[in-house]
N, C-alpha and C positions, 0 to 999 in steps of 0.2 A: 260510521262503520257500515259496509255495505254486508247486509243478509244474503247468506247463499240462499235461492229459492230452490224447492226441491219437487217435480214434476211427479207428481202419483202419477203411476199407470195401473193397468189393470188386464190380471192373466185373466184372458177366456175358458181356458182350462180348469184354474184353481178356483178362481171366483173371486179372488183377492186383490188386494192395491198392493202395487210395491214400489220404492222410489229407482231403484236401478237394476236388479233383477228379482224373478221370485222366488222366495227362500224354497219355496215347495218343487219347481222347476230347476233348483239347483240341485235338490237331495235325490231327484226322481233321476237325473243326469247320472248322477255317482253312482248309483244304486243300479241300472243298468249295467254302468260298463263293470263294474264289480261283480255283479252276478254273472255275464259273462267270465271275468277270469275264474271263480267259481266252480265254473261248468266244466273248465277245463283242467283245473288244478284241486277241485273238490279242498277250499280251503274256507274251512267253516268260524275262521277268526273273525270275520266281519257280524257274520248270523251271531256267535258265541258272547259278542260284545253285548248288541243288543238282545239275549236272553236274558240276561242279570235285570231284576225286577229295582226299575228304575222308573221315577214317574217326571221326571224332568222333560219341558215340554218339545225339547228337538230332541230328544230318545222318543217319544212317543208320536212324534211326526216319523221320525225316521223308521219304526217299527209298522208305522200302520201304512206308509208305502212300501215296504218292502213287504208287507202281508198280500198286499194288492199286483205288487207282479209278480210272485212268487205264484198266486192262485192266476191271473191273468195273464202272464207272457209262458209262466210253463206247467200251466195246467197240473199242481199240485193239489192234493186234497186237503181237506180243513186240516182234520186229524194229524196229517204230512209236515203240517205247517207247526200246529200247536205243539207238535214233537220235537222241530229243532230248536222251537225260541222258546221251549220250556211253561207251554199255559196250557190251559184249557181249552177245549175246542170251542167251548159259546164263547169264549171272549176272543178268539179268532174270527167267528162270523162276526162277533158285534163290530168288532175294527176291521174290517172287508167291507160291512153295508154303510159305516159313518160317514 
């Protein structure tokens, strides 16, 4: 039986190996164009998802880039941020500087 061989590569970006894209480069994709319709339709189902205190680790990937362009693409403050997805404002810096 022949092995598929599976080609790591490696985001410059994330800092990561992935074998066919990066999982972190996919959710940063989505999470743009979402936030744009967002902006346009003020539709807080996607934010309201990720408030629910869930510790599962693609909620927490997806929460902590979506803290990161939330504060970086449209210049929201901590407090701003820790008020739609329901935390504290130190555990918004903490997941901004991680």
């Amino acid at each position: 039986m022949k092995k598929s061989i599976q080609i790591k590569r490696y985001c410059s970006k994330h800092k990561r190996k992935y074998s066919k894209t990066c999982y972190y480069c996919q959710i940063e994709k989505r999470y743009k164009k979402g936030l744009r319709i967002f902006l346009k339709n003020n539709n807080f189902d996607d934010i309201r998802r990720l408030a629910v205190h869930n510790r599962r680790k693609d909620r927490m990937i997806e929460r902590l880039l979506l803290i990161k362009l939330l504060r970086d693409k449209f210049k929201l403050s901590f407090n701003k941020i820790a008020q739609l997805l329901d935390r504290d404002r130190s555990t918004i810096i903490y997941y901004y500087y991680k």
